[in-house]
C-alpha positions as CSV (number, residue, x, y, z in Angstrom):
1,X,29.3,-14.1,-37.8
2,X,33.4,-14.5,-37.6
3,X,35.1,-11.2,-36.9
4,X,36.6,-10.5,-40.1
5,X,33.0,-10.2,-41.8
6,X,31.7,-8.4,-39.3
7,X,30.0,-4.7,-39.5
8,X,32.1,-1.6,-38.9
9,X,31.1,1.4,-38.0
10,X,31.9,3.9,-41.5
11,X,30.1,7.0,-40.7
12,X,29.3,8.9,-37.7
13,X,26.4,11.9,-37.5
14,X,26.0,14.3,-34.6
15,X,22.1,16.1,-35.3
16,X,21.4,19.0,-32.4
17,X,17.8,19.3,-32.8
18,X,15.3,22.0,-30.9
19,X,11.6,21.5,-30.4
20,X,9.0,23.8,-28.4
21,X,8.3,23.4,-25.1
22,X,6.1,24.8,-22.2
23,X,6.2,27.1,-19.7
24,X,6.9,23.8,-17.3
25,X,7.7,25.4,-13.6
26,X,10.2,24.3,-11.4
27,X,12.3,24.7,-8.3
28,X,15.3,26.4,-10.8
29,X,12.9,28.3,-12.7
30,X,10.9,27.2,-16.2
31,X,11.5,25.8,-19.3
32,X,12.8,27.9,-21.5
33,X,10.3,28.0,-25.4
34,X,13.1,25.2,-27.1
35,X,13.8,21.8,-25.9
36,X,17.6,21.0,-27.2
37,X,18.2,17.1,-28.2
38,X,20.5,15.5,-30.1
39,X,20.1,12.1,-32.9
40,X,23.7,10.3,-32.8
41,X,23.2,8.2,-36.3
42,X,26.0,5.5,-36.1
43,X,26.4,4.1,-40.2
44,X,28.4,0.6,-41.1
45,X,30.2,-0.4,-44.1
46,X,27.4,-2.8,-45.0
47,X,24.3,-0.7,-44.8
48,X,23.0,-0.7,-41.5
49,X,21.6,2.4,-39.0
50,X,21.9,2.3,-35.3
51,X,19.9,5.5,-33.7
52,X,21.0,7.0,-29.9
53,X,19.4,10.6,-28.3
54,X,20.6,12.5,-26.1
55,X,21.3,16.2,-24.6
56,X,22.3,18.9,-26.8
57,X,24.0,21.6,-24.5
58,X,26.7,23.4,-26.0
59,X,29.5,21.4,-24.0
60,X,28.2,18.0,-24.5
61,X,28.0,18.7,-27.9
62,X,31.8,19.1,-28.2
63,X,32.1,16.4,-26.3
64,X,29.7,13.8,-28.5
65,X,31.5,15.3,-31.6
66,X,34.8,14.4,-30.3
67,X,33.7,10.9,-29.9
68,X,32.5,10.6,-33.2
69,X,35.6,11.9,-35.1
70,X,37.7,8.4,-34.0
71,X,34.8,5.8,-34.3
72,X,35.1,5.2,-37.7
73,X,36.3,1.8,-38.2
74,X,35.3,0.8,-34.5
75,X,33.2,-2.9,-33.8
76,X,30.0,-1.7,-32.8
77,X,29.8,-5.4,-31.0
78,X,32.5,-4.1,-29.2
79,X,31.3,-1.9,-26.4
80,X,34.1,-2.5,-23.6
81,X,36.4,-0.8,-26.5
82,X,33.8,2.0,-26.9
83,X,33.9,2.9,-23.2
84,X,37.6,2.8,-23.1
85,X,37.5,4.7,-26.4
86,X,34.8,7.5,-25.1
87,X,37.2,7.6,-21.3
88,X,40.6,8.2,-23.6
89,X,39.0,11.0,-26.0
90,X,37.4,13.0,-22.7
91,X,40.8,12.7,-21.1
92,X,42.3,14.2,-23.9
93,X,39.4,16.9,-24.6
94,X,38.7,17.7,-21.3
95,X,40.8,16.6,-18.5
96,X,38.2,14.1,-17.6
97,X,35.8,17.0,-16.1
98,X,32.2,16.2,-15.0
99,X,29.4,18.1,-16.5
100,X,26.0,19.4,-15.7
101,X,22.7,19.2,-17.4
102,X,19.7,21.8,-16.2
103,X,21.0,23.0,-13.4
104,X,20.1,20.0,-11.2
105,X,22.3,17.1,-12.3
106,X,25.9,16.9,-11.7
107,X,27.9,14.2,-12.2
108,X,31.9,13.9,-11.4
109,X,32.3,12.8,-15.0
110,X,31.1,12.8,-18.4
111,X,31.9,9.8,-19.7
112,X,28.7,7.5,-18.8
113,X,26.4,10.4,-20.5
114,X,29.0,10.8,-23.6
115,X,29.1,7.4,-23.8
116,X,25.6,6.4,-23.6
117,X,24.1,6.8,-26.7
118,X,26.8,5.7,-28.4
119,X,25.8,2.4,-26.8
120,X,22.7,2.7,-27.3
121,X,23.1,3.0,-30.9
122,X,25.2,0.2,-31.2
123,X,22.7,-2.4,-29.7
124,X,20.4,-0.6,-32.2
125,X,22.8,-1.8,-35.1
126,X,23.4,-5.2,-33.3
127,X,19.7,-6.2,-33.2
128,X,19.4,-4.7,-36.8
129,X,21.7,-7.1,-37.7
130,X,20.3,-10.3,-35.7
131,X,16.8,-9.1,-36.7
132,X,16.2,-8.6,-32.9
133,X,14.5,-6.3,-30.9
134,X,17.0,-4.4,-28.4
135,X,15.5,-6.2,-25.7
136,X,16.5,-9.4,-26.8
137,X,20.1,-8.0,-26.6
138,X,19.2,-7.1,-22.7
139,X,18.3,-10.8,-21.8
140,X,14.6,-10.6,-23.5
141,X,11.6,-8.8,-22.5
142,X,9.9,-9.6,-19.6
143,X,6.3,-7.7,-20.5
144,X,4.9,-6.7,-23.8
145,X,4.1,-3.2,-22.7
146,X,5.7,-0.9,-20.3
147,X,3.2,1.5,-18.1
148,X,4.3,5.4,-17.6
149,X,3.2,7.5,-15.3
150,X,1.3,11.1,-16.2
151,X,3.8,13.8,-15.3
152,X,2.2,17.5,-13.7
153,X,3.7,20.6,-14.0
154,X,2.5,24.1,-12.6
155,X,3.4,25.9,-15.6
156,X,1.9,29.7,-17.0
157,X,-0.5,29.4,-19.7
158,X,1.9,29.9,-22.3
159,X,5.4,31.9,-22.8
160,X,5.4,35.6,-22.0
161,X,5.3,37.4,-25.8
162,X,4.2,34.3,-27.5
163,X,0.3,32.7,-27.4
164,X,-0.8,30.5,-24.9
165,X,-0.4,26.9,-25.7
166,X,-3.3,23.6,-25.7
167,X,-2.8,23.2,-22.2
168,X,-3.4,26.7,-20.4
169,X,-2.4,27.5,-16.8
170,X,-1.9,25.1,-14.2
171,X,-0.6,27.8,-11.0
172,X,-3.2,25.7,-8.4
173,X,-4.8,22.6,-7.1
174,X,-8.2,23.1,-9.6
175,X,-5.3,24.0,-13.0
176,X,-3.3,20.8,-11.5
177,X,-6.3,18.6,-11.4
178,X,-7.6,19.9,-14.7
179,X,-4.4,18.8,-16.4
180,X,-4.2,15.3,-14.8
181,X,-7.8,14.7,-16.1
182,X,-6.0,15.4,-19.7
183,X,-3.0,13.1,-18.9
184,X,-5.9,10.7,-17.9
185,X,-8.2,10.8,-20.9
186,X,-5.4,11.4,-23.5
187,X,-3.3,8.7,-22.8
188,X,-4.9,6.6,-19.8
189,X,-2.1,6.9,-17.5
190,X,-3.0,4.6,-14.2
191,X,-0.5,7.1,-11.7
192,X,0.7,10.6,-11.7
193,X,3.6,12.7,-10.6
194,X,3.7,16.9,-9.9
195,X,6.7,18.6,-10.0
196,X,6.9,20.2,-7.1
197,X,9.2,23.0,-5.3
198,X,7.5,26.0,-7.0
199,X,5.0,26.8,-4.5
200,X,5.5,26.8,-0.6
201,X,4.5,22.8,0.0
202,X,1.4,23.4,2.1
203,X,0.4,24.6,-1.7
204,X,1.6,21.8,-3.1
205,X,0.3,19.1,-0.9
206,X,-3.1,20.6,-1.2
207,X,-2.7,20.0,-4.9
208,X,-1.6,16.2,-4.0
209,X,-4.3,16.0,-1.8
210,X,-6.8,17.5,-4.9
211,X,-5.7,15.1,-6.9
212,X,-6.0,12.1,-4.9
213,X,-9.6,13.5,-3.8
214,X,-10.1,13.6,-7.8
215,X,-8.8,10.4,-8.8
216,X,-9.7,7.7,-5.9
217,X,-6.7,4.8,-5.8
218,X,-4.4,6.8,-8.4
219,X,-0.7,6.4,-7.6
220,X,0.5,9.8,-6.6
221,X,4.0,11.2,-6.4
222,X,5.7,14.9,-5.4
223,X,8.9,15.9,-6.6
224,X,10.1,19.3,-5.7
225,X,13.8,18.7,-6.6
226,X,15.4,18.9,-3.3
227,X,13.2,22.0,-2.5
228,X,12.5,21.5,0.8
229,X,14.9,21.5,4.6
230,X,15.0,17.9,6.3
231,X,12.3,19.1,8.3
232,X,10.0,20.4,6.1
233,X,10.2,16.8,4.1
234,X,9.2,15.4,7.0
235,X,6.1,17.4,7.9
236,X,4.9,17.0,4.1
237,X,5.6,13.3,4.7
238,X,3.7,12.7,8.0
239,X,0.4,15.3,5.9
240,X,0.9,12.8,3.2
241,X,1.7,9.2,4.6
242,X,-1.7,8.0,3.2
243,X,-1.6,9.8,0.0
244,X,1.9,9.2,-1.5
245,X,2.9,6.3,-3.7
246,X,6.5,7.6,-2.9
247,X,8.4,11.1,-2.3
248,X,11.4,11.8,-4.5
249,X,14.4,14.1,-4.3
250,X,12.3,16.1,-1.1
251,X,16.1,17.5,0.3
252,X,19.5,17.6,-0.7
253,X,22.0,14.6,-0.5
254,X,22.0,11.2,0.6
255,X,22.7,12.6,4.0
256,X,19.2,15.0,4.4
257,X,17.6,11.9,2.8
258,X,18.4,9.9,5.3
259,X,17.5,12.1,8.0
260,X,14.0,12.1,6.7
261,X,13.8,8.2,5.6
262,X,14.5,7.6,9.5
263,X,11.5,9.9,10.4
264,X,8.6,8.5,7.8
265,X,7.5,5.5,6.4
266,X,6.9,6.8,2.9
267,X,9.4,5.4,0.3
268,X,11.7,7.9,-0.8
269,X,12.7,7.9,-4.3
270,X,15.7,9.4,-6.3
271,X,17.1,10.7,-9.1
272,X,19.5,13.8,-7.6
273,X,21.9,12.4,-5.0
274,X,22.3,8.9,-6.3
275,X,22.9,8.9,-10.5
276,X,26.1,7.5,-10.1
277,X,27.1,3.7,-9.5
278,X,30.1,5.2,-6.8
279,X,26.4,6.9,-5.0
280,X,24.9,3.9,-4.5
281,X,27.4,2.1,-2.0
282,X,26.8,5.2,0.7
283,X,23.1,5.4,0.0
284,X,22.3,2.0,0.6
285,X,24.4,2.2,4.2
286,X,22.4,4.8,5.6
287,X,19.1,3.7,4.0
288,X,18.6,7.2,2.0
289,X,16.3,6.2,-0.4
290,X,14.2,3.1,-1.2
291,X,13.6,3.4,-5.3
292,X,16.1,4.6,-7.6
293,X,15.2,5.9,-10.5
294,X,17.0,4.8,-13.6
295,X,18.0,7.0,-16.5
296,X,20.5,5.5,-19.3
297,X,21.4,8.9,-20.6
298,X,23.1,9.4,-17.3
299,X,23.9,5.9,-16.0
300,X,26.0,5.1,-19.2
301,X,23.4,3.3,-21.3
302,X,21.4,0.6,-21.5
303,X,23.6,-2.7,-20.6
304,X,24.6,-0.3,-17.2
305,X,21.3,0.5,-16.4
306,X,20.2,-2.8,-16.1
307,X,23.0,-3.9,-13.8
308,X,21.7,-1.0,-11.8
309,X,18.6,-3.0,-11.8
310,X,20.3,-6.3,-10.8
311,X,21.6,-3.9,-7.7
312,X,18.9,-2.4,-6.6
313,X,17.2,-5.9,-6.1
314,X,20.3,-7.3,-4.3
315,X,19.3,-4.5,-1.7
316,X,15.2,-4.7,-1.9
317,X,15.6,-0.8,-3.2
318,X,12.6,-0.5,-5.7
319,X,13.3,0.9,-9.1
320,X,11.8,3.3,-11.7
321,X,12.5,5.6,-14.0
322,X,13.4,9.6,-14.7
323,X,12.7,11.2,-17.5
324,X,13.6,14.5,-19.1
325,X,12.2,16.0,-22.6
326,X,12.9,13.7,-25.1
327,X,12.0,12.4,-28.1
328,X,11.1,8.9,-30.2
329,X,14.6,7.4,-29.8
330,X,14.9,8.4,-26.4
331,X,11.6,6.9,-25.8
332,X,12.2,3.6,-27.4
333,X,14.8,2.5,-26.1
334,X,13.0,3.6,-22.7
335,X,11.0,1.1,-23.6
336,X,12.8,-1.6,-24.3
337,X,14.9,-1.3,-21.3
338,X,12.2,-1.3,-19.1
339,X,10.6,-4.1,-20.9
340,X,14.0,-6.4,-20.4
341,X,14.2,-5.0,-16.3
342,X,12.6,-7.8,-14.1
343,X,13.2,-5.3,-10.9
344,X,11.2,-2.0,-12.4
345,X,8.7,-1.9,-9.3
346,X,7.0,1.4,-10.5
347,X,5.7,2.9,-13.6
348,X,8.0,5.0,-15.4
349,X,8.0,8.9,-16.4
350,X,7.9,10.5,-19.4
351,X,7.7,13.8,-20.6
352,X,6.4,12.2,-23.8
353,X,3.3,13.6,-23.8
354,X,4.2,18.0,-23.2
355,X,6.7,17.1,-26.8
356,X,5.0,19.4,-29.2
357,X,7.0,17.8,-32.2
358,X,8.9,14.3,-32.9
359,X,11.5,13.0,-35.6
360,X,10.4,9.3,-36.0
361,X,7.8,8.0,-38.1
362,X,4.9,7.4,-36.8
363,X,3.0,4.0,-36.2
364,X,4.8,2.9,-33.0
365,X,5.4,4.1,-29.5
366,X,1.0,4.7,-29.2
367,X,0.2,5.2,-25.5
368,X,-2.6,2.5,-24.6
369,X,-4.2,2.3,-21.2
370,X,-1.2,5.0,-19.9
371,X,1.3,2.5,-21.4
372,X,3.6,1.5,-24.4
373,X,3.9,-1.4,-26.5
374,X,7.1,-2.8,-26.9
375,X,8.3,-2.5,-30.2
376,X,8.9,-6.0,-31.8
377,X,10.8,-5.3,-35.2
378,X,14.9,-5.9,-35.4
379,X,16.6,-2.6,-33.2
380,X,14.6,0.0,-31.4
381,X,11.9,-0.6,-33.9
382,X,11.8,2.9,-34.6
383,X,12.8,4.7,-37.7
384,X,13.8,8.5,-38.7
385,X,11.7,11.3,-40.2
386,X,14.2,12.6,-42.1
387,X,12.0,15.3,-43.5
388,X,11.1,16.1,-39.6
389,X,14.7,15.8,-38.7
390,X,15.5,18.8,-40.9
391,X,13.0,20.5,-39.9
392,X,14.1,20.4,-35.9
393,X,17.6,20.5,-36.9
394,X,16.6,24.0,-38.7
395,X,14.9,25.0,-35.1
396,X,18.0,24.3,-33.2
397,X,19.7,26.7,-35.8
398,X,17.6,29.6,-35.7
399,X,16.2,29.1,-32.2
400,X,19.1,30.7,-30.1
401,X,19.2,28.3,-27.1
402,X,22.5,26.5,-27.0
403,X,21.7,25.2,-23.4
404,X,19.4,24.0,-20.7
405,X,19.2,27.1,-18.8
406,X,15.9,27.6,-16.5
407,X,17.1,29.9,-14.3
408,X,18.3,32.3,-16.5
409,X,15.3,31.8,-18.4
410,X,13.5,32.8,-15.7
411,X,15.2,35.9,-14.4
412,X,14.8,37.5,-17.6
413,X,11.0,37.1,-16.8
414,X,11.4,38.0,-13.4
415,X,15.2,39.4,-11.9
416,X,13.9,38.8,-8.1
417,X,13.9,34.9,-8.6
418,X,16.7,32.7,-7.2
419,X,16.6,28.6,-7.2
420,X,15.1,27.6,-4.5
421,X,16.8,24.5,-3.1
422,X,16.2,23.8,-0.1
423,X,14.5,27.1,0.9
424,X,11.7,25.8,2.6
């Protein structure tokens, strides 16, 4: 197709949208009862659709809006120009400043989340048009089905003042291991992960070592967020060496990491102190961690995130992915990332499976044998609800959450409580 008849993009819509969520524990206090997302809907001048998700705090939403006000008329094939595009309108709106989402990601700057699913949508539209899936637009899938990995959470049995929901309390190793045997016969996932750094870690690695009692030759993992002291990570590593597929995030920065990486053999994974492409170089010189795990809301995409791919291989680091609650479009192109990664050494998370409500039609995305089909049809392969799209778009504006704020959340349940990074 020449470049004068090519798409533009003509319309631009910014959905917040809230859906419930659980009680889900962790080391900066609990879900609060909404989950905030936002649909980015990117219209051309010839008909077509591209679809991105993201976060939906307050802040980012200024920021996303900002965006979307000046890319009328933009190439969506032309995705240097939208990063330069996204870079100039943060300057302008906010000095370039970083930003934070749920009280455990920081980044210097906003652009790569901002910009994200901008991208993402726009390889949505360019697939659209070639009648591609999006991972044909990543250099083609590699696997017809990506596996995921059944995410634990100690969580209460349900919101204080509201009813308990299906899943019930998980506060020790017999609610942890009831749970996982859910994950397991709802969705067949073949490895699981527990949020940790909610109860002292002897706790916690008695749940690990429940689980792996439980489920013989599972994969297990324990993230606690950075909630443990150097030292502490490496006793829980030396009770766990024969139980742990990997440990993520157990201290703060790539300098405690690397205190404990020279003291265990257990792989240490990572989604706190390297989400940035300017982290890696440091991280790889001290040997911090060994997996990185990938997330194209905060790496800047899709096309990004597979370079980080290309990078971690270069250094024999291993490579999964993070997840945070999300929805269909998230989840798709998820998918078709992972499906066009040749590195990805490690099933991925998702927090697919605690959503209580979703905004895509349904028929694709099933979970089979604890993984996902990768959609075949031209984009994402997925399609809006737009019925259910109103209907989350009317929870966001009666719901009264306008951020990601567990701590707060959680002092209004209990004033005593204070994050617990690094306390133990």
């Amino acid at each position: 197709m020449s470049a004068s008849t090519q798409s533009r993009i003509s319309r631009v819509v910014v959905t917040p949208v809230a859906f419930g969520d659980p009680p889900l524990l962790n080391v900066v206090g609990v879900h609060q009862p909404w989950a905030l997302r936002a649909i980015v809907e990117l219209h051309t001048d010839n008909g077509l659709l591209g679809l991105g998700e993201t976060y939906a705090d307050e802040s980012h939403l200024a920021r996303l809006e900002a965006v979307a006000s000046v890319l009328p008329g933009h190439d969506p094939y032309d995705l240097h120009g939208l990063h330069r595009l996204v870079a100039g309108v943060l300057g302008r709106e906010t000095g370039g400043a970083g930003a934070s989402f749920g009280g455990m990601l920081d980044v210097s700057s906003a652009v790569a989340t901002v910009y994200s699913p901008f991208e993402v949508a726009c390889l949505d539209l360019q697939a659209r048009e070639a009648g591609r899936p999006v991972s044909d637009l990543l250099g083609g899938a590699v696997r017809d089905r990506v596996p995921f990995s059944g995410y634990l959470f100690y969580k209460w049995a349900g919101h204080p003042g509201l009813p308990d929901d299906d899943w019930g309390e998980a506060l020790d190793p017999d609610g942890i291991v009831a749970q996982a045997k859910r994950m397991i016969d709802g969705w067949g996932f073949g490895s699981l992960k527990l949020k940790g750094g909610v109860f002292h870690p002897d706790d916690e690695c008695a749940a690990i070592e429940a689980l792996a009692e439980a489920f013989p030759g599972v994969p297990l993992r324990l993230d606690p967020n950075a909630g443990w002291t150097p030292e502490m990570s490496v006793r829980v590593a030396e009770r766990l060496a024969r139980v742990l597929e990997y440990l993520e995030d157990p201290t703060p920065g790539i300098e405690g990491m690397a205190y404990v990486a020279a003291r265990t053999d257990v792989p240490l994974a990572t989604n706190m102190c390297v989400i940035a492409f300017e982290h890696l170089a440091p991280a790889v010189a001290v040997n911090a961690v060994q997996i990185v795990l990938s997330d194209h809301h905060l790496w800047g995409g899709l096309r990004r995130s597979a370079l980080l791919g290309g990078i971690t291989e270069t250094f024999g680091m291993g490579l999964s992915m993070h997840s945070n609650s999300h929805l269909g479009v998230s989840l798709a192109a998820m998918v078709h990332l992972a499906a066009a990664s040749p590195h990805l050494t490690y099933a991925c998370d998702t927090h697919y499976p605690w959503k209580t409500q979703d905004l895509i039609v349904p028929g694709v995305l099933s979970f089979e044998g604890g993984s996902v089909v990768v959609p075949t049809g031209p984009g994402l392969g997925v399609e809006l609800d737009r019925d259910q799209l109103g209907v989350l778009h009317e929870q966001y504006l009666t719901c009264g959450v306008r951020r990601r704020e567990d701590t707060v959340y959680m002092q209004s349940i209990d004033p005593s409580f204070r994050p617990n990074t690094a306390r133990w």
